[in-house]
PyMOL Python script that loads the backbone (N, CA, C, O; Angstrom):
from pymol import cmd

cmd.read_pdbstr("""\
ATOM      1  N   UNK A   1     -68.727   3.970 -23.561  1.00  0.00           N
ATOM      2  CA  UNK A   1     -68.512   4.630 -22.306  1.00  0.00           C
ATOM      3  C   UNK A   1     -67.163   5.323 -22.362  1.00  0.00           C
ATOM      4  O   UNK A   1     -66.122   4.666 -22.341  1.00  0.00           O
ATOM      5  N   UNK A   2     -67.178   6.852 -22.446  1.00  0.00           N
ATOM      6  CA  UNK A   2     -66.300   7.714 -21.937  1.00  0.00           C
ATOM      7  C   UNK A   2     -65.739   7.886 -20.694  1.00  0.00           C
ATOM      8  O   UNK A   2     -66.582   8.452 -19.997  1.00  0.00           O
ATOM      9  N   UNK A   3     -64.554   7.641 -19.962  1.00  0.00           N
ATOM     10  CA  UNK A   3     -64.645   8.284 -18.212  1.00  0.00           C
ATOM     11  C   UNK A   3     -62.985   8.902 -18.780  1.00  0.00           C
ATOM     12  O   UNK A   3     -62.166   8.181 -19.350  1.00  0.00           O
ATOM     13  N   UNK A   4     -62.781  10.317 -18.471  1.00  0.00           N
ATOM     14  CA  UNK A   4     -61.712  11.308 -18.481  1.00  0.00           C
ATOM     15  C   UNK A   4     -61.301  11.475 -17.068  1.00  0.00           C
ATOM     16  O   UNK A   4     -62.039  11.577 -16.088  1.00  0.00           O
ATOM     17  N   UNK A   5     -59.966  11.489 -17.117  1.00  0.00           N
ATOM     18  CA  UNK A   5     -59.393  11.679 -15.705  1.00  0.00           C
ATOM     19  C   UNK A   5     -58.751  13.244 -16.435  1.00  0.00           C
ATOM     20  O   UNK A   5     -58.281  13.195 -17.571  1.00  0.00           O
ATOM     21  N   UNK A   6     -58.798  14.769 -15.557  1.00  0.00           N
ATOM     22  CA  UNK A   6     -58.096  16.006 -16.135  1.00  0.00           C
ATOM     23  C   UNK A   6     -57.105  16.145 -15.123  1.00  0.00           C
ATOM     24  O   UNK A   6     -57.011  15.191 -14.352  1.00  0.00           O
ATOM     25  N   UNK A   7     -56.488  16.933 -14.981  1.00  0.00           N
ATOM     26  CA  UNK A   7     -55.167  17.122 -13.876  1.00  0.00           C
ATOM     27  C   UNK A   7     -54.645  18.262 -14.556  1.00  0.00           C
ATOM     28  O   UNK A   7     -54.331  18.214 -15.746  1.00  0.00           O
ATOM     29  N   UNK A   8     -54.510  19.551 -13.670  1.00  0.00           N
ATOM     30  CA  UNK A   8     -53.475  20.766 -14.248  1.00  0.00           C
ATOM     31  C   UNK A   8     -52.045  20.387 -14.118  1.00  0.00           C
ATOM     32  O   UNK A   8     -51.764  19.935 -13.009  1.00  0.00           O
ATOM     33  N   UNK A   9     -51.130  20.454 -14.921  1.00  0.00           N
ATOM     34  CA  UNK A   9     -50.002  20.359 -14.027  1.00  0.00           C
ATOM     35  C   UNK A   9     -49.526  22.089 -13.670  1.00  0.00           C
ATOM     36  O   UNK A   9     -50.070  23.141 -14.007  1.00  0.00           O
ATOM     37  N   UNK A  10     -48.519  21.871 -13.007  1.00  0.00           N
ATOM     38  CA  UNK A  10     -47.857  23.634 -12.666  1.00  0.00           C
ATOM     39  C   UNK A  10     -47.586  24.331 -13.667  1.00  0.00           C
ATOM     40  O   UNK A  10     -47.425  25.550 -13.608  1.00  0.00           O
ATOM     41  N   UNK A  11     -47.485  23.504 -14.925  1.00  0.00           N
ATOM     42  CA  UNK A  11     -47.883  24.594 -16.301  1.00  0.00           C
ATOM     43  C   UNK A  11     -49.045  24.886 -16.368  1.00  0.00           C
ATOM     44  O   UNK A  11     -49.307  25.861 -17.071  1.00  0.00           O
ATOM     45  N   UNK A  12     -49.997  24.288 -15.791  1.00  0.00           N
ATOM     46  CA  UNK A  12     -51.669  25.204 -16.472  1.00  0.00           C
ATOM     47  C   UNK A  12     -51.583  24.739 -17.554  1.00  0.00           C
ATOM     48  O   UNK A  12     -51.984  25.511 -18.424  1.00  0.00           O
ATOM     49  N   UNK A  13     -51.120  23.500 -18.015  1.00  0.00           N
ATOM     50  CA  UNK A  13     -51.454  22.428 -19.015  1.00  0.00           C
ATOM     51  C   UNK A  13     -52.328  21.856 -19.132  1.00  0.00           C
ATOM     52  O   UNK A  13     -52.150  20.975 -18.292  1.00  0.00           O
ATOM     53  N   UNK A  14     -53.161  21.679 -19.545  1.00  0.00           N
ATOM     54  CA  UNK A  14     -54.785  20.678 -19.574  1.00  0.00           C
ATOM     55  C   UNK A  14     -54.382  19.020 -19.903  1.00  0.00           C
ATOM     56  O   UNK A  14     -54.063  18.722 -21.054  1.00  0.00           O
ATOM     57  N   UNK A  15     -54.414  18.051 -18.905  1.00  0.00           N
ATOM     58  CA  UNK A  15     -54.533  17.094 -19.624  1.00  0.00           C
ATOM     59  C   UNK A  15     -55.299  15.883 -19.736  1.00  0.00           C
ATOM     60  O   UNK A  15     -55.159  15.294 -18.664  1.00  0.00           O
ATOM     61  N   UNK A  16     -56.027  15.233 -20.492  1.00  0.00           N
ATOM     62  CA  UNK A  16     -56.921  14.104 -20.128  1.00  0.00           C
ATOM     63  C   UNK A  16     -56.530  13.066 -20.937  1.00  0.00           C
ATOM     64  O   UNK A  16     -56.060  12.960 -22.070  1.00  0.00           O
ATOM     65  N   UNK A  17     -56.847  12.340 -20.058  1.00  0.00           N
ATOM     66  CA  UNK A  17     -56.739  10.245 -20.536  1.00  0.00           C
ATOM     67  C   UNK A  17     -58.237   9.852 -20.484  1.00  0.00           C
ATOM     68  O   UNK A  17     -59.062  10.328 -19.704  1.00  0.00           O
ATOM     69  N   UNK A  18     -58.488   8.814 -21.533  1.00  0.00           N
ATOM     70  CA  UNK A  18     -59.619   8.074 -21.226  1.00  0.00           C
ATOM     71  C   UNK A  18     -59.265   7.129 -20.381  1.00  0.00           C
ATOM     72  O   UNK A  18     -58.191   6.528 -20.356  1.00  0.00           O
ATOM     73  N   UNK A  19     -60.102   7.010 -19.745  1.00  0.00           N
ATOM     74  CA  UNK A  19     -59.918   5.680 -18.717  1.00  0.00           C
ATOM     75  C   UNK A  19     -60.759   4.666 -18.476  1.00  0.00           C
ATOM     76  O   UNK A  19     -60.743   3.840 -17.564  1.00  0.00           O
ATOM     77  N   UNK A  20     -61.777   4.857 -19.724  1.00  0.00           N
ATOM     78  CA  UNK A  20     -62.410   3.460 -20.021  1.00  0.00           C
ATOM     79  C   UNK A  20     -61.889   2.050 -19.813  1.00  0.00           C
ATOM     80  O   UNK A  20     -62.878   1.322 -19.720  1.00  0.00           O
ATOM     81  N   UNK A  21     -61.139   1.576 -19.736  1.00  0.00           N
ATOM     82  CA  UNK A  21     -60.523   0.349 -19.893  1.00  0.00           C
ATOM     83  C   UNK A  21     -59.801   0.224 -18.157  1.00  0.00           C
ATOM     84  O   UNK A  21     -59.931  -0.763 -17.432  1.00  0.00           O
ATOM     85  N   UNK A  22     -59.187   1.270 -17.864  1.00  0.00           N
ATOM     86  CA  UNK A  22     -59.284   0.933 -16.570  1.00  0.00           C
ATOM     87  C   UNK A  22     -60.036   0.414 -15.567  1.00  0.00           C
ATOM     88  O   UNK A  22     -59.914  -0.529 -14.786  1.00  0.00           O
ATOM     89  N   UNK A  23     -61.192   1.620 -15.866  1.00  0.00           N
ATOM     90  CA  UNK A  23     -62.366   1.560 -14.669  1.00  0.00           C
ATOM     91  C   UNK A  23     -63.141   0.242 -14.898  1.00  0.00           C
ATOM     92  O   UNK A  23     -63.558  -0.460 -13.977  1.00  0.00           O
ATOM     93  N   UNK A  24     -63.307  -0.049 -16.322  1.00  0.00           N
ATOM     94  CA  UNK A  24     -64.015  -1.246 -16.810  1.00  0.00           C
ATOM     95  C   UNK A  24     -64.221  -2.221 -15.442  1.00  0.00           C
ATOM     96  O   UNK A  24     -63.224  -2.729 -14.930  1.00  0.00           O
ATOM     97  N   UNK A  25     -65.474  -2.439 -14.917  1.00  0.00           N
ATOM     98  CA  UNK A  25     -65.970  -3.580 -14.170  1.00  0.00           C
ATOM     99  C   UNK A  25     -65.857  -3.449 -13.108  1.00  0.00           C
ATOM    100  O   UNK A  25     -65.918  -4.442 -12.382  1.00  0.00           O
ATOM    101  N   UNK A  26     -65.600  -1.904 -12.461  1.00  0.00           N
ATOM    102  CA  UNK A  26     -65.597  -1.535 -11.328  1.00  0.00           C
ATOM    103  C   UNK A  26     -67.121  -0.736 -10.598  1.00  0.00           C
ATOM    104  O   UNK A  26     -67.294  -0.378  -9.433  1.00  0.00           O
ATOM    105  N   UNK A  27     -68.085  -0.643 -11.807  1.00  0.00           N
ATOM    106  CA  UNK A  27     -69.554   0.018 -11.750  1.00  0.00           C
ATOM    107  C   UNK A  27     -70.174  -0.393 -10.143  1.00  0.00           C
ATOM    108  O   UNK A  27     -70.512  -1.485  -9.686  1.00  0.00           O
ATOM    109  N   UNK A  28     -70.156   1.093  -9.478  1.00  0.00           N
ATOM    110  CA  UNK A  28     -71.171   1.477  -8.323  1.00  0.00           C
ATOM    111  C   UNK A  28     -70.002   1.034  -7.231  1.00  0.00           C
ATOM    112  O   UNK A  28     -70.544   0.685  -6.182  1.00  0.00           O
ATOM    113  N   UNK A  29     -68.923   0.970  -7.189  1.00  0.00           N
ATOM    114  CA  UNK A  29     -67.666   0.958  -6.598  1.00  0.00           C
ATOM    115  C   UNK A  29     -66.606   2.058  -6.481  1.00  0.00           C
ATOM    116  O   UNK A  29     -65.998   2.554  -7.429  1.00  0.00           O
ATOM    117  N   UNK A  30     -66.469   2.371  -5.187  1.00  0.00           N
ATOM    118  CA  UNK A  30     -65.363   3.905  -4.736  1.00  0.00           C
ATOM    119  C   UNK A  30     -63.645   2.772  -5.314  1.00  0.00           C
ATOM    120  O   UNK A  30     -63.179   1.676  -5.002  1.00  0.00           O
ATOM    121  N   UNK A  31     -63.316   3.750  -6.136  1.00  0.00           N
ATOM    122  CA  UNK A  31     -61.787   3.720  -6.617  1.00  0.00           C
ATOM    123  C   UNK A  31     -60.950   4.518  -6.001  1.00  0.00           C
ATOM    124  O   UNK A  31     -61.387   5.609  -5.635  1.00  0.00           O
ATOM    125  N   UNK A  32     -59.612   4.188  -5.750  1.00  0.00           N
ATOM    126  CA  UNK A  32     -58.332   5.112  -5.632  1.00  0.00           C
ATOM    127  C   UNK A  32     -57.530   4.902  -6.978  1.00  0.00           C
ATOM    128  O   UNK A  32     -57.316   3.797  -7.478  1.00  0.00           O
ATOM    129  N   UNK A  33     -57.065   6.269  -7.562  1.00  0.00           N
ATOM    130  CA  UNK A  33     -55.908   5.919  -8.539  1.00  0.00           C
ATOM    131  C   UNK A  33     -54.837   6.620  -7.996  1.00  0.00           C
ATOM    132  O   UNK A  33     -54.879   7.637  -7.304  1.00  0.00           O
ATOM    133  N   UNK A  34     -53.823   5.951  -8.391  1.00  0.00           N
ATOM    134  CA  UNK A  34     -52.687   6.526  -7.936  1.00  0.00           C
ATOM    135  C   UNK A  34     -51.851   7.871  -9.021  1.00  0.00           C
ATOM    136  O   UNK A  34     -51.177   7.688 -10.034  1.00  0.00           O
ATOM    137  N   UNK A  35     -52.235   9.260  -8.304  1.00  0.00           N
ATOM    138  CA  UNK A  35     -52.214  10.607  -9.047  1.00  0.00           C
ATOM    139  C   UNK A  35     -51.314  10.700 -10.621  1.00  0.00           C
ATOM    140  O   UNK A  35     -51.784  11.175 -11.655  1.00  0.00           O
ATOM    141  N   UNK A  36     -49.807  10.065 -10.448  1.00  0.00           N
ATOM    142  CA  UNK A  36     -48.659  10.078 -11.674  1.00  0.00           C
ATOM    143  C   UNK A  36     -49.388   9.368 -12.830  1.00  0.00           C
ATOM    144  O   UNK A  36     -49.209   9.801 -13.969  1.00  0.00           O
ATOM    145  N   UNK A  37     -50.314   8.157 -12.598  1.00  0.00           N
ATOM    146  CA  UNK A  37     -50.033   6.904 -13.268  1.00  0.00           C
ATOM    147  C   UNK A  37     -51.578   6.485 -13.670  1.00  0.00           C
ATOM    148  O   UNK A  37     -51.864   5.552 -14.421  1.00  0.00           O
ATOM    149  N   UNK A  38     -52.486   7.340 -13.036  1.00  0.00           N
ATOM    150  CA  UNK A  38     -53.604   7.079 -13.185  1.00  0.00           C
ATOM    151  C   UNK A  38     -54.429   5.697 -12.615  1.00  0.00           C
ATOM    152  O   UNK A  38     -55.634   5.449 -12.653  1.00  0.00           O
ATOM    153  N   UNK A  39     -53.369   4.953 -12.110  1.00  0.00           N
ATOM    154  CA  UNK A  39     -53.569   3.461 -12.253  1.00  0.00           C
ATOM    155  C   UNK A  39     -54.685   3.035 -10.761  1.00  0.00           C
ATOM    156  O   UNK A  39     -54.612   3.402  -9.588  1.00  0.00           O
ATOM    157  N   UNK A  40     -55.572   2.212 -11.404  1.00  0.00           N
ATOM    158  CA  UNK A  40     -56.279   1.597  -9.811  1.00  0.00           C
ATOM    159  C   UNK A  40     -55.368   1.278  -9.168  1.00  0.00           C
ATOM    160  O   UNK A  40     -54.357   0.793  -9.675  1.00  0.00           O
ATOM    161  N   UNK A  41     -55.554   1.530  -7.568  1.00  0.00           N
ATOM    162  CA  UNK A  41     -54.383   1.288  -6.757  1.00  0.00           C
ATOM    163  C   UNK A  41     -55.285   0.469  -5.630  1.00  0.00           C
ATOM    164  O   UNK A  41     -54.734  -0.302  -4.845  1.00  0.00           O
ATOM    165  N   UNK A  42     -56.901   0.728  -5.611  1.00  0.00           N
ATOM    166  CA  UNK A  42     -57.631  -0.025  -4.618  1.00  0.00           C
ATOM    167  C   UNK A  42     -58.798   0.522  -5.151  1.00  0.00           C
ATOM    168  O   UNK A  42     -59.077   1.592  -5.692  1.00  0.00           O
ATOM    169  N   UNK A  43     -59.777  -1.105  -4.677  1.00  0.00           N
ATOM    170  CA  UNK A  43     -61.295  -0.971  -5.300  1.00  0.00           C
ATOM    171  C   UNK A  43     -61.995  -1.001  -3.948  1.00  0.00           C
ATOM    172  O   UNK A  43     -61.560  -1.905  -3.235  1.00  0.00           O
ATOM    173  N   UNK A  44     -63.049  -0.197  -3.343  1.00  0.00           N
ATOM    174  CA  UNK A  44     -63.869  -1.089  -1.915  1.00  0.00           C
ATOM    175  C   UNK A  44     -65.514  -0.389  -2.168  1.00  0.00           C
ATOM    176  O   UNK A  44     -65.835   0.187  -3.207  1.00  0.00           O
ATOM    177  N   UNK A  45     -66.172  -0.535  -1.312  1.00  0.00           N
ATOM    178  CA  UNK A  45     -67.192  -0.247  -0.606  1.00  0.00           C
ATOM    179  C   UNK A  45     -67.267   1.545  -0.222  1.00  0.00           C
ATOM    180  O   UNK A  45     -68.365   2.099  -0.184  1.00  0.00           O
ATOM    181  N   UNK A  46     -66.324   2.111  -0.027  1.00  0.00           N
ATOM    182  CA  UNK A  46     -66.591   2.808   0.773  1.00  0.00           C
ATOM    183  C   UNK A  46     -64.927   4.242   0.539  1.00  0.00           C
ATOM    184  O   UNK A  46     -63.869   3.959  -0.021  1.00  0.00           O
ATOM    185  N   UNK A  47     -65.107   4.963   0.865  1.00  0.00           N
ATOM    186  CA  UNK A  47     -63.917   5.633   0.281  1.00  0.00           C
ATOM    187  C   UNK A  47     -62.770   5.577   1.611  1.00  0.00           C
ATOM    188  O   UNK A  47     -61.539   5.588   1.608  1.00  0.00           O
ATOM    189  N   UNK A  48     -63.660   5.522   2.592  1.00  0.00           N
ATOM    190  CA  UNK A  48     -62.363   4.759   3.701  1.00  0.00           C
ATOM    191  C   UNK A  48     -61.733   3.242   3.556  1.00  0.00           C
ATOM    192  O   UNK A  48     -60.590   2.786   3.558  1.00  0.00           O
ATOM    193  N   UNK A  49     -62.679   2.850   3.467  1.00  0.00           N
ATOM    194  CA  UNK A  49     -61.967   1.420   2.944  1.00  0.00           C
ATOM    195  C   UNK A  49     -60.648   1.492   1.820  1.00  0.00           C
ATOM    196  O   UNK A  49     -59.642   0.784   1.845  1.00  0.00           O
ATOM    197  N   UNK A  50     -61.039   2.742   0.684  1.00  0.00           N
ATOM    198  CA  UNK A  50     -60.258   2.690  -0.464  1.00  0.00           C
ATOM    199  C   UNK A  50     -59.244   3.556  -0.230  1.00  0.00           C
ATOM    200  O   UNK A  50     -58.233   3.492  -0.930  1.00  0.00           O
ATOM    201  N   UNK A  51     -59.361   4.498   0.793  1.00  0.00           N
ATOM    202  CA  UNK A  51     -58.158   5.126   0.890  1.00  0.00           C
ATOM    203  C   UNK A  51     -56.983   4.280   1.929  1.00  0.00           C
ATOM    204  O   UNK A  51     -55.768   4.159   1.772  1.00  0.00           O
ATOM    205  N   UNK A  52     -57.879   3.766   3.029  1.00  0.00           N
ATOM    206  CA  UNK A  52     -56.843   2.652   4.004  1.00  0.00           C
ATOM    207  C   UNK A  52     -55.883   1.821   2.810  1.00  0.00           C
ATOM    208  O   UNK A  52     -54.695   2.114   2.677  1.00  0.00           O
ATOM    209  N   UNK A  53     -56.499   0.826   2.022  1.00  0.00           N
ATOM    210  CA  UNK A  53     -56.194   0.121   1.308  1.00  0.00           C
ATOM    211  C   UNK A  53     -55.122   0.697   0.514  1.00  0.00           C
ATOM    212  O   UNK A  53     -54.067   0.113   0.270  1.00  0.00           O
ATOM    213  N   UNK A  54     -55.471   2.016   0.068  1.00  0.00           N
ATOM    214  CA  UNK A  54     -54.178   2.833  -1.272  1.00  0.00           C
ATOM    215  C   UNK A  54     -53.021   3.130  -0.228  1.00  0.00           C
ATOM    216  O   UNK A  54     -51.799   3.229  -0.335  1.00  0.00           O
ATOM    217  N   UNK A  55     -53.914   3.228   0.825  1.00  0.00           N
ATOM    218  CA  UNK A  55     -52.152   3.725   1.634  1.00  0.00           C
ATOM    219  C   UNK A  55     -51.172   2.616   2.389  1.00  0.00           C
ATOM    220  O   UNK A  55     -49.980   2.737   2.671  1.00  0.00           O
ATOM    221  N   UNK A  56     -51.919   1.677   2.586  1.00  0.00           N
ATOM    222  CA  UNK A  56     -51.348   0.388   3.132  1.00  0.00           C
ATOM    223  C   UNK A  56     -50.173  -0.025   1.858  1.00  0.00           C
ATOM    224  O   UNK A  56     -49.164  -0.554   2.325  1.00  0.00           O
ATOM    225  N   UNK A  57     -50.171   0.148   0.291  1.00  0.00           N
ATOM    226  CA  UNK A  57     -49.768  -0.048  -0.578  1.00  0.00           C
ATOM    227  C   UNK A  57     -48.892   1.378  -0.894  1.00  0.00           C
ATOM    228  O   UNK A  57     -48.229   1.363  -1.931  1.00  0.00           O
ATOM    229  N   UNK A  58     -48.852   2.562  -0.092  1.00  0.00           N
ATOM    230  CA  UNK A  58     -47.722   3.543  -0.140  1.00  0.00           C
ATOM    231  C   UNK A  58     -48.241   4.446  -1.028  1.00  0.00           C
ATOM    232  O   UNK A  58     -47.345   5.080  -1.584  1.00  0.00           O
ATOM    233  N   UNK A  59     -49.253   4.722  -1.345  1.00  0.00           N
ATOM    234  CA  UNK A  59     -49.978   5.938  -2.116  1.00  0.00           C
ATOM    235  C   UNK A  59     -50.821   6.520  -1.161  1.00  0.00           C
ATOM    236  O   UNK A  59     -51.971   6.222  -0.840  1.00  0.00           O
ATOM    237  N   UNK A  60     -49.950   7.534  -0.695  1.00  0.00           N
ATOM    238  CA  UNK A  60     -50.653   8.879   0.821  1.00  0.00           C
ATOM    239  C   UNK A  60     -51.612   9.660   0.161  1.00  0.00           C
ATOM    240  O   UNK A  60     -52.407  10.117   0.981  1.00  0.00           O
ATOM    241  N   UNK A  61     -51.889  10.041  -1.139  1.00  0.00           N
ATOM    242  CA  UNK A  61     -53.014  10.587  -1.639  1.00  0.00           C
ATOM    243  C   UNK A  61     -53.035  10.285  -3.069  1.00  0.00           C
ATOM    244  O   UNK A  61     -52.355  10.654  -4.027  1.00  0.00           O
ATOM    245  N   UNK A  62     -54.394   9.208  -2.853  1.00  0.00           N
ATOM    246  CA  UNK A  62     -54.673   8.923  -4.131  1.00  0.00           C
ATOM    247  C   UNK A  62     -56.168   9.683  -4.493  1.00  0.00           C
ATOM    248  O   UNK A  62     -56.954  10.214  -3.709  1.00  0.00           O
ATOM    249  N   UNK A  63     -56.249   9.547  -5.832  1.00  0.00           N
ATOM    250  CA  UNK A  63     -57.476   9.865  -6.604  1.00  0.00           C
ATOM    251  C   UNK A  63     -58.199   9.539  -6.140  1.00  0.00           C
ATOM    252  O   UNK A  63     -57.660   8.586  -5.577  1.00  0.00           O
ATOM    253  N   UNK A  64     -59.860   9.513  -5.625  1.00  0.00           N
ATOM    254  CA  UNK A  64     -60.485   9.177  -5.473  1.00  0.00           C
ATOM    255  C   UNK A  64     -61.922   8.936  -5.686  1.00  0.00           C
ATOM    256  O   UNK A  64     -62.357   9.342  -4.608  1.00  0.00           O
ATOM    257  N   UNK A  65     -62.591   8.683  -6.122  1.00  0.00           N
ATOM    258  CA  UNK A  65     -64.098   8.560  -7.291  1.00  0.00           C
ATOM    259  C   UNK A  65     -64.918   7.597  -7.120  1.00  0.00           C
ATOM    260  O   UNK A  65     -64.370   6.822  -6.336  1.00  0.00           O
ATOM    261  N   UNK A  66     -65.906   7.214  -7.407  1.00  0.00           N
ATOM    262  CA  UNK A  66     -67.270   6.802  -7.382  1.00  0.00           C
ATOM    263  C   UNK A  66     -67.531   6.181  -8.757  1.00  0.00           C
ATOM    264  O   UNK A  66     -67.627   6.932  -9.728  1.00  0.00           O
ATOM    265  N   UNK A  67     -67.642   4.943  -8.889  1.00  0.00           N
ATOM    266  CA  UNK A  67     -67.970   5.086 -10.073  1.00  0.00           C
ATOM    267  C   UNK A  67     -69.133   4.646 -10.434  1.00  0.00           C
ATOM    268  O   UNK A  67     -69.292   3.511  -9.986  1.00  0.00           O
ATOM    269  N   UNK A  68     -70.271   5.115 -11.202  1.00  0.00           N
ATOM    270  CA  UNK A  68     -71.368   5.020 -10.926  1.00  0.00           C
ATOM    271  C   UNK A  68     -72.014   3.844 -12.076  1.00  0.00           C
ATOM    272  O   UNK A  68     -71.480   3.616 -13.162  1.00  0.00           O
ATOM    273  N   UNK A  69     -73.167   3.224 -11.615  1.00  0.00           N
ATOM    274  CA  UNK A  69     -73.723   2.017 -12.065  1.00  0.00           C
ATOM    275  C   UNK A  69     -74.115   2.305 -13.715  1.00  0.00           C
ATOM    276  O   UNK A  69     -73.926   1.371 -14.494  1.00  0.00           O
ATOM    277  N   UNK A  70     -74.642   3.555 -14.222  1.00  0.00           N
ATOM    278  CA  UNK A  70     -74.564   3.514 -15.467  1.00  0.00           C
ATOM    279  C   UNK A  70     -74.102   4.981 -16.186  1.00  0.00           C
ATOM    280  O   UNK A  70     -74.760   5.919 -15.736  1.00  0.00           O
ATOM    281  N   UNK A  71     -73.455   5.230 -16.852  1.00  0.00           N
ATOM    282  CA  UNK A  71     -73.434   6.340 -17.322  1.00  0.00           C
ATOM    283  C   UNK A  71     -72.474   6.556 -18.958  1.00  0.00           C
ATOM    284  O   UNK A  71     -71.676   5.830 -19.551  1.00  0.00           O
ATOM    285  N   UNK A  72     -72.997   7.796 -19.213  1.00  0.00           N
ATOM    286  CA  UNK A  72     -71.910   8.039 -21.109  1.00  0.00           C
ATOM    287  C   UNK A  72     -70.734   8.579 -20.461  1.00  0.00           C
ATOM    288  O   UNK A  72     -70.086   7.892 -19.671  1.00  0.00           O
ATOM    289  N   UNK A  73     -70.418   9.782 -20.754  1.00  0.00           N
ATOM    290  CA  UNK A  73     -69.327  10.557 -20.075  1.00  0.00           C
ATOM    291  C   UNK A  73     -69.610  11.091 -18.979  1.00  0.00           C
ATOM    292  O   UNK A  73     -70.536  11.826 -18.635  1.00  0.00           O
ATOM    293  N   UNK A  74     -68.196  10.402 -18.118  1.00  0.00           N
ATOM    294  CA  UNK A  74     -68.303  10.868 -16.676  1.00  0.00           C
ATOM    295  C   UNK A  74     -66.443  11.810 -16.571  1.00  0.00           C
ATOM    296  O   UNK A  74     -65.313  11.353 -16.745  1.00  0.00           O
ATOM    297  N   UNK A  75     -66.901  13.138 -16.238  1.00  0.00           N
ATOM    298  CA  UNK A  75     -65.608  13.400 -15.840  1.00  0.00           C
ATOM    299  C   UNK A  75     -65.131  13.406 -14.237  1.00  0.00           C
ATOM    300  O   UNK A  75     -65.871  13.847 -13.358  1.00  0.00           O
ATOM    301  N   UNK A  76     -63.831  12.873 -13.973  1.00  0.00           N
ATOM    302  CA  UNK A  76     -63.330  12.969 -12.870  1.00  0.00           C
ATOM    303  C   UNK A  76     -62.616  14.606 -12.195  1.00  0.00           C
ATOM    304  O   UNK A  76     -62.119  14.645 -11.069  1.00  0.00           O
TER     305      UNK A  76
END
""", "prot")
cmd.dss("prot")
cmd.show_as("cartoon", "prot")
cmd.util.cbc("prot")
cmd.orient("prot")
């Protein structure tokens, strides 16, 4: 299992991380990552649930995604 997180920065730089190992064991669950760091910042039900949760913890806009029950490469 492939999952790529891309992000331009203000260079119009291309960049991707695998994030297999992150997402690992989060299947058919809405994620927040936190944008710098990539990092899970909150797992829930629901993408309100996951955004309340990322911001209660001081991340005002996090990543936000789906991650789905089976798949090869998923890009974010």
């Amino acid at each position: 299992m492939q999952i790529y997180f891309l992000c331009y920065h203000i260079t119009m730089k291309l960049k991707t991380q695998d994030l297999s190992q992150s997402l690992k064991g989060y299947s058919s669950k809405w994620v927040a990552l936190k944008p710098q760091t990539t990092k899970v910042v909150a797992v829930g039900s629901s993408p309100k649930i996951v955004i309340e949760k990322a911001r209660k913890i001081g991340v005002d806009s996090p990543v936000l995604t789906r991650i789905p029950k089976d798949y090869g490469t998923y890009i974010l």
